[in-house]
Each structure stands twice: as structure tokens, then as C-alpha cells.
N, C-alpha and C positions, 0 to 999 in steps of 0.2 A: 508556556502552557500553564494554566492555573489547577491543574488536578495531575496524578499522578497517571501514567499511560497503566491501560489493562495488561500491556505486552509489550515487555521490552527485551532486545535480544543485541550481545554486543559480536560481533565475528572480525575478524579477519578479511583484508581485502584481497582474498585468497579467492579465484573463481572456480575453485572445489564447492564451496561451499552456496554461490548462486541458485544452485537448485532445493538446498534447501529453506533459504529464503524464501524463493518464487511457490515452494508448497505450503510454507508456514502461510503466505500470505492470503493467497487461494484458499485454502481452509476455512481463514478469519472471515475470508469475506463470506465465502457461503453462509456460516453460520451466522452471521450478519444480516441475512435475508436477498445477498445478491446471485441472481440468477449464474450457470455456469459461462456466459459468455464474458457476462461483465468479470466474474472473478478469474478469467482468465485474461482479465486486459488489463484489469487490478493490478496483477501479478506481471504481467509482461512492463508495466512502466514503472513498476519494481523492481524488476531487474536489469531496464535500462540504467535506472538512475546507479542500480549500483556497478554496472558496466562502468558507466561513463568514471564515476570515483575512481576504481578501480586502474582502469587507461589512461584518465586524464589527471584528474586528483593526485595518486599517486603513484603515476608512470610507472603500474604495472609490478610495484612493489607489492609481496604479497604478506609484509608484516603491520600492515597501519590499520588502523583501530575506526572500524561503523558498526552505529550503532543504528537499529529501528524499531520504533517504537508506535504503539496502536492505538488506539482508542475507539470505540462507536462514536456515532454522532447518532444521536438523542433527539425524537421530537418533544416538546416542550412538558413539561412536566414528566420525562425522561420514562415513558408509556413502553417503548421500543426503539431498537436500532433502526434508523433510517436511514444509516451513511456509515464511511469509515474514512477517519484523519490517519495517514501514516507520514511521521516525521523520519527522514531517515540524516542521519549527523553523521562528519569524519572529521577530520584533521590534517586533511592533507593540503595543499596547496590552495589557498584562496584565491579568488576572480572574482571582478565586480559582478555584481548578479545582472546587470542590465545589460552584459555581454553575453548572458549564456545566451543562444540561440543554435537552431542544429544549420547545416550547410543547406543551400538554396537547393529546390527542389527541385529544379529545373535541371539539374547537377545529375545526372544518373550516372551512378556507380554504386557498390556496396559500403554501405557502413554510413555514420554519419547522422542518423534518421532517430538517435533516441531524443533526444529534447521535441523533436516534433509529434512522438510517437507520445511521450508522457502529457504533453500538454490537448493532445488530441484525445485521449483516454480520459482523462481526470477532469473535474469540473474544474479545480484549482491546482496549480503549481506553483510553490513562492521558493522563491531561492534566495536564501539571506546568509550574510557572513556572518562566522558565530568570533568570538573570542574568547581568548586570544587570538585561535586560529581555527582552521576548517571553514568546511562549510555547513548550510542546513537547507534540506527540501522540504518542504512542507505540502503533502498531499492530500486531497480532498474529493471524495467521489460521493456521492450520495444516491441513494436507491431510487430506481426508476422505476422497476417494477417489483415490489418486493411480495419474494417468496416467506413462508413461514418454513424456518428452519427444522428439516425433517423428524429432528427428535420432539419438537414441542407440536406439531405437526400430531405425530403415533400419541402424545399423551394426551392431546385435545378431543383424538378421536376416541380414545379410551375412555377418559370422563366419561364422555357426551353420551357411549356406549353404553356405562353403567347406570349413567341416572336415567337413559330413557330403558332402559331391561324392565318387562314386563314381570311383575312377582308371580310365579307357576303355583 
């Protein structure tokens, strides 16, 4: 990445702590302009991916080191948020990335369904080995329908309030 993330957060791949993840993430994106369905699919292939780390990465070790980190995605001349990049990084056990793939779908049973879950949620999902070691997901959702974030929302309406106020 060529800029420094707005939000980076380093935990534990301890699944105590997934819920707080899944609400930091949910947050950002609201505030980012994405409606509550999308920030709650945001957050669900957020915390697939850290599932899957977790389970597979590092077989359910709950002392190795992710970190995730945020950023907006910016329309051009950087006007508003129009998206959100979340990188999420570990150190656990590396895999070619052109293997990750989740179990055929045909397959019913439980479990199994988050790589199909993040790539069906996100516009983009890259999966690249980092070094020395770990790995890196690279996610990318960008607004479909974008809301104005409720607080700039009340100030806008405030303004608009004051300068159009008739003088008594």
C-alpha cells in the first residue's frame, strides 16, 4: 500500500476477540456511507477470513499475531468515501493463494462456505503470501448505494436550516 491505513488494529487469533473485530468493522463501513445490509456482509467476510486464520493458519492457536487494517476508497480527487480496502495480515502458516478455494458446493454439510462467502460479498479478494512468512487478504467492497453518514447528514441539515431561517 502506498499511504498509511486510517485504522489499524493488531489482536490475537484468539476467537474472543472476533466480535470485536466484526463491530469495529461494521462501524467503519457505515460511516463510510455503506447501507446496514452491506456493513453487515462487510463484517461477516471479515470474520470469515479471520475464522479461517484462526482454524487453518494457525490450527486454532490462540497466541499468533493479525493484524487489519482500513482504509476508504476515495472518488477521484478524494471528494468522499466511495468504498472500503481492508487488508487483514498473519503469520501463520503459508499456502499458495491459487489453492485457497472453499469445498464444492454441492458438498452439504456445515462449515467450509467462508472463502465462498468472502468472495461472493466483496467486489475483490486477493490472497498473497507475505514474507518472510504468513499470509495477506486483500479486500475491497465499494458502495452501491451510498448513504450520507448520519452525523454529516444532522450537520447538513443544520446549515441548510440556518441560512435558509427567515430574520423575525
Amino acid at each position: 500500500m502506498r499511504d498509511r491505513p486510517h485504522i489499524r488494529v493488531e489482536l490475537l487469533s484468539n476467537p474472543v476477540y472476533l466480535c470485536g473485530a466484526r463491530e469495529l468493522v461494521a462501524s467503519v463501513s457505515k460511516r463510510l456511507g455503506f447501507d446496514d445490509l452491506d456493513c453487515s456482509k462487510i463484517a461477516l467476510a471479515v470474520d470469515e477470513a479471520l475464522c479461517n486464520i484462526i482454524r487453518h493458519g494457525y490450527q486454532r492457536r490462540t497466541d499468533g499475531q493479525i493484524w487489519i487494517s482500513i482504509w476508504p476508497l476515495e472518488e477521484e480527487g478524494g471528494a468522499r468515501a466511495c468504498g472500503i480496502r481492508i487488508v487483514i495480515e498473519d503469520e501463520a502458516k503459508q499456502i499458495d493463494p491459487e489453492q485457497v478455494r472453499g469445498r464444492e458446493l454441492s458438498d452439504i454439510r456445515p462449515g467450509g462456505l467462508g472463502v465462498h462467502i468472502i468472495r461472493e460479498v466483496m467486489d475483490e479478494a486477493v490472497y498473497e503470501q507475505r514474507q518472510p512468512r504468513g499470509m495477506r487478504l486483500t479486500l475491497v467492497k465499494r458502495c452501491q448505494n451510498v448513504e450520507t453518514p448520519s452525523r454529516l447528514a444532522q450537520a447538513t441539515a443544520a446549515a441548510s436550516l440556518k441560512r435558509h431561517k427567515s430574520p423575525r
